[in-house]
N, C-alpha and C positions, 0 to 999 in steps of 0.2 A: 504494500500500500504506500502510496505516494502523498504527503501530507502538506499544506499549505504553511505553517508554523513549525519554525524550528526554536529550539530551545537555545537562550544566548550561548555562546561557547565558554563564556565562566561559569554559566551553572550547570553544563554537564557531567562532571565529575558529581559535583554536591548530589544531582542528581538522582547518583548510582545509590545512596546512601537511602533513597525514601523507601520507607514500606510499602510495597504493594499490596494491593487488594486484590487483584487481578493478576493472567499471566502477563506481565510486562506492563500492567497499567496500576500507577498511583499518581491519589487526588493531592492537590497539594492548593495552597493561598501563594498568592504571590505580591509583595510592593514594588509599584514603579518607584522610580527616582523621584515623583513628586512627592511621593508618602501615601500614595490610595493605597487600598488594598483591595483587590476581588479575590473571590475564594472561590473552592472550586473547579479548578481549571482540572483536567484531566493529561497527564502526561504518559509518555508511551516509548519503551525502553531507552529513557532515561535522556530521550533527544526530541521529540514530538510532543509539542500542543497540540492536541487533537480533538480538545471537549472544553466548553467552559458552562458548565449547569445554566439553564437561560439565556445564552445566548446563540444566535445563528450564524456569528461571527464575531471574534476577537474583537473587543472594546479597545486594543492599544496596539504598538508594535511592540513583536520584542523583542526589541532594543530599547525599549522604554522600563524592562525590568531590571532592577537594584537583585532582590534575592526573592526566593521564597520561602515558607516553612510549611509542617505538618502539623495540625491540630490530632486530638486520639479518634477525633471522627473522620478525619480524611486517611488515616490507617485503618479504618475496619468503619466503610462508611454505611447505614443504612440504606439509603436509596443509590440502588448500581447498576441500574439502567437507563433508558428514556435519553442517552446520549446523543445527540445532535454532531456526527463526525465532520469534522472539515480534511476531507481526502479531496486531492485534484481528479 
């Protein structure tokens, strides 16, 4: 699968560290450089934005993300479906 969002190249390492929920997919929060946050986003072995809960397309570039982190619900989240993939 060929995906439209790639993960900045400084958070692929960090990346590798999230816990999945899935084969190869974990949810994760992320801050831009301005200080938002959206939560939610769905990454995909540990180099793909591929989902963000609610949206039909990415709210930013990313290159507009600073880091992200894991909350204990985006490690073992209840709702794991209903994804909206952004594949080319």
């Amino acid at each position: 699968m060929n995906y439209k969002y790639t993960l900045p190249e400084h958070l692929i390492k960090k990346a590798l560290y999230c816990k999945e929920f899935a084969n190869g997919g974990a949810q994760v929060n992320v801050k831009l450089k301005d200080g938002k946050i959206y939560r939610k986003l769905l990454l995909s072995n540990a180099t793909w934005i591929i989902a963000m809960r609610g949206y039909k397309d990415l709210p930013f570039e990313p290159s507009e993300i600073e880091d992200f982190f894991q909350t204990e619900e985006d490690k073992n989240p209840k709702e794991r479906g209903g994804w909206d993939f952004w594949d080319k």
